[in-house]
C-alpha positions as CSV (number, residue, x, y, z in Angstrom):
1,X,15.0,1.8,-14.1
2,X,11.0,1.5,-13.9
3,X,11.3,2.2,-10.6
4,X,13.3,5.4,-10.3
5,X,10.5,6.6,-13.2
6,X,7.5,5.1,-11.2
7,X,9.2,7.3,-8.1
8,X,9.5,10.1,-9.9
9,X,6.0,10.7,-10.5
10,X,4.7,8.9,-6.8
11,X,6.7,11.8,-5.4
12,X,5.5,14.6,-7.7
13,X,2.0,13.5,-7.0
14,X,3.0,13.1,-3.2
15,X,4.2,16.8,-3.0
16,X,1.0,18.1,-4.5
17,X,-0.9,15.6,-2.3
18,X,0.6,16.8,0.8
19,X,0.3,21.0,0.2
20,X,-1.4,22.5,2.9
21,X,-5.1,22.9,2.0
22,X,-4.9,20.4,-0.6
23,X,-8.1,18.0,-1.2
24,X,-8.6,16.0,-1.3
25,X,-6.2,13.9,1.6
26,X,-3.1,12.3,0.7
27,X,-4.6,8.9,2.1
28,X,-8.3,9.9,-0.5
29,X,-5.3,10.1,-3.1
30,X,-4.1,7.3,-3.3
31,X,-7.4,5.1,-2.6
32,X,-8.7,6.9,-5.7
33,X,-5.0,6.1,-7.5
34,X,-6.2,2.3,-6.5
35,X,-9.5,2.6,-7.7
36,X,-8.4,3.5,-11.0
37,X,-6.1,0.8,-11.2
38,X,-8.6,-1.8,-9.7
39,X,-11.2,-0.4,-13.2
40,X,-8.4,-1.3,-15.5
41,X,-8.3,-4.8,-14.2
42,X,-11.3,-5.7,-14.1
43,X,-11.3,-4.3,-18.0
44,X,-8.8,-5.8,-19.9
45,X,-10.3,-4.0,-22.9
46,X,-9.8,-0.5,-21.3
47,X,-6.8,-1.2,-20.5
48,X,-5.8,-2.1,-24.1
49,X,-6.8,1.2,-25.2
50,X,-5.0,3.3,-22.3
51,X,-2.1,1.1,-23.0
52,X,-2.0,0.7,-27.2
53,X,0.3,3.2,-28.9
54,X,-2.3,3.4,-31.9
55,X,-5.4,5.2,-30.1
56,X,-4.8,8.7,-30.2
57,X,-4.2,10.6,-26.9
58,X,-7.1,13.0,-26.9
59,X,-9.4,9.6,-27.6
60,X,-7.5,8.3,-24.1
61,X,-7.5,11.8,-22.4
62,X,-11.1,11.5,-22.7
63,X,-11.8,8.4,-22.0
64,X,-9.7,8.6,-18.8
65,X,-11.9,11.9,-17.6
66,X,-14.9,10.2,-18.3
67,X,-14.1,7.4,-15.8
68,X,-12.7,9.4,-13.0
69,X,-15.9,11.4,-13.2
70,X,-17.9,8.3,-13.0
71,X,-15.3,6.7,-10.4
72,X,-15.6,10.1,-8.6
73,X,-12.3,10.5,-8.5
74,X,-10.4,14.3,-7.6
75,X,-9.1,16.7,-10.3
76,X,-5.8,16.4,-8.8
77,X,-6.1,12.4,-9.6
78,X,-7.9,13.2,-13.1
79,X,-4.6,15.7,-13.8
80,X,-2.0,13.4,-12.8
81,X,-3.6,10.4,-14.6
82,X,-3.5,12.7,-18.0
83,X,-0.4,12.7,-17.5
84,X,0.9,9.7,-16.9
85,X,-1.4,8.7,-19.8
86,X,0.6,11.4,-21.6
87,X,3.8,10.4,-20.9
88,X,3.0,6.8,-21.8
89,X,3.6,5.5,-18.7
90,X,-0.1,4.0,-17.6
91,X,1.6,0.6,-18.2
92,X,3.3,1.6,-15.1
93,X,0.2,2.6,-12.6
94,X,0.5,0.0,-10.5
95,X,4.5,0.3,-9.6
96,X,3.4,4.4,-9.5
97,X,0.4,3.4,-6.7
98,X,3.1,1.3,-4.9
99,X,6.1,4.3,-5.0
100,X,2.7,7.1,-3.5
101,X,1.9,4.2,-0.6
102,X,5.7,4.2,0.0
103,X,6.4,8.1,-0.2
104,X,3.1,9.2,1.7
105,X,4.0,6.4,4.4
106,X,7.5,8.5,5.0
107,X,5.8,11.5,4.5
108,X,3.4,11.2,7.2
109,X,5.4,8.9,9.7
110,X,3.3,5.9,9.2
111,X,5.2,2.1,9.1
112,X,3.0,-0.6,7.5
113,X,2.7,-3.5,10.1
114,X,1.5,-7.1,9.5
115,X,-0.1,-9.0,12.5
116,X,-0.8,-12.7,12.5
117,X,-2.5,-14.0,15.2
118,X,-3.8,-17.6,16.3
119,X,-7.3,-16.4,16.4
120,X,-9.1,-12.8,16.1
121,X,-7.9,-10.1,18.6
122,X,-10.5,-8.0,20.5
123,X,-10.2,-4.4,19.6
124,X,-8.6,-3.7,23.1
125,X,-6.4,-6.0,22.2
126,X,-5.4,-4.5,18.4
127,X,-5.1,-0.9,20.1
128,X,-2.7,-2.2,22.9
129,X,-0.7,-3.7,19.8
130,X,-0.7,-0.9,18.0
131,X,0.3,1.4,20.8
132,X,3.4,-1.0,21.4
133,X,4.3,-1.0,18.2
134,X,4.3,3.1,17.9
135,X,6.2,3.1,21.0
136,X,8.9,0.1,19.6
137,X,9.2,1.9,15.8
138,X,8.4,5.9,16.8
139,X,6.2,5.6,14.1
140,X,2.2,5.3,13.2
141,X,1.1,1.9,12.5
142,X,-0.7,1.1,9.9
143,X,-1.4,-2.2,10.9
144,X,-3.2,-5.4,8.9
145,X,-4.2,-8.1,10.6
146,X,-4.4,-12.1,9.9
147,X,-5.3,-15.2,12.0
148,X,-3.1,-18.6,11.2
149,X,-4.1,-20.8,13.9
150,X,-0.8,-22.3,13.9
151,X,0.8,-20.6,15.4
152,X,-1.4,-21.9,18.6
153,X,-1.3,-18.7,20.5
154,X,-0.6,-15.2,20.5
155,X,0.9,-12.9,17.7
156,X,3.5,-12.5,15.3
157,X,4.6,-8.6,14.1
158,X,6.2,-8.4,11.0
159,X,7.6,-4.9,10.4
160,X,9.5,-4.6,6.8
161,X,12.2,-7.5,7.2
162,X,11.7,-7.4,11.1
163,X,9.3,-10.1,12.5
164,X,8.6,-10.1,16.3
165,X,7.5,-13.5,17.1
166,X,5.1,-13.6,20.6
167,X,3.6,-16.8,19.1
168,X,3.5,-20.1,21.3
169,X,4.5,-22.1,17.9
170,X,7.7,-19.5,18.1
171,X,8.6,-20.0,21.6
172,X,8.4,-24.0,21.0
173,X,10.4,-23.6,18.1
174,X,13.0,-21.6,20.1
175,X,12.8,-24.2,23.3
176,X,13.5,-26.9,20.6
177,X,16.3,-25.1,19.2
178,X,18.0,-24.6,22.8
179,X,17.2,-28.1,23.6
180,X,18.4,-29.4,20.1
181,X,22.2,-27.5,21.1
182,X,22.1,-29.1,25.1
183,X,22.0,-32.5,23.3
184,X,25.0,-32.1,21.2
C-alpha cells in the first residue's frame, strides 16, 4: 500500500513537473526532491520534528520553507513538500523521490542503465555504449558506470532484470559451461 500512496503523489508532482513552461526542469525537480531528503539525513533531529505528530504543522510548514529557501530549492518543490508534510506523509519522501525518478524516466523515454567494466572506459568509448544501448532498448540511457576488474575485460550492461554480459570473465564462464555439458 505505501507504494500506490508514494505513486500517487510522484505522479501529481510529475504532471506539474512536466507542464509546458514549467521551471524549473523535471530532472531540477527531482535533484531538489533529493536534496531535501539528503538534509533530513544528515539531521536526524529535523527529521524528528517533520516526522513527530506532536509539533504543530504551521511550526513544520515553516520550518520546511525556511530550508528550501536556504537549500534553494523551487516553489513548486517548496508547495509539494507542504503538502506531503500536510498529509503526513514526509515519513514517505524517500519511496516518493523513488516513484518521481521512476514516473519522469517513462515520461521522458529515459531507461536507467548500469555499466560495469574491467577498467575505466574512454569517453568515445561510453558514447558508443550508450548509442548501442538507445539503439537495443529505443530508449535514452541514463547510464552509470562502474569498474570491477574481474571481470578481466570488457563490459557488462545491466538494464532492469536484463544483464548483457560482453565481459571476458562471462565468455569463460560460458566456454566452461559448454565444455562442462561435452564432458558429460
Amino acid at each position: 500500500m505505501p507504494a500506490a500512496v508514494a505513486t500517487r503523489y510522484a505522479r501529481a508532482l510529475v504532471e506539474l513537473a512536466t507542464k509546458p513552461g514549467e521551471v524549473p526542469e523535471p530532472e531540477r525537480v527531482l535533484e531538489e526532491l533529493a536534496l531535501f531528503e539528503e538534509a533530513l539525513a544528515v539531521s536526524p533531529a529535523l527529521r524528528n520534528v517533520l516526522l513527530s505528530p506532536a509539533v504543530p504543522a504551521p511550526q513544520k510548514r515553516s520550518l520546511i520553507s525556511r530550508l528550501v529557501r536556504h537549500l534553494g530549492c523551487s516553489d513548486l518543490v517548496r508547495r509539494f513538500l507542504l503538502v506531503v508534510a500536510d498529509r503526513r506523509r514526509m515519513g514517505m519522501l524517500t519511496q516518493i523521490r523513488q516513484a518521481v525518478e521512476q514516473t519522469l524516466d517513462e515520461r521522458l523515454g529515459v531507461v536507467r542503465v548500469e555499466v560495469t567494466s574491467a577498467r575505466e572506459l574512454t569517453p568515445a568509448q561510453r558514447e558508443a555504449l550508450e548509442a548501442a544501448l538507445a539503439r537495443v532498448t529505443g530508449l535514452r540511457p541514463r547510464t552509470r558506470f562502474r569498474i570491477e576488474p574481474e571481470l578481466i575485460g570488457g563490459a557488462m550492461a545491466r538494464i532492469g532484470s536484463t544483464i548483457y554480459d560482453g565481459s571476458v570473465r562471462g565468455r569463460l564462464e560460458a566456454l566452461k559451461r559448454r565444455l562442462a555439458g561435452l564432458e558429460s
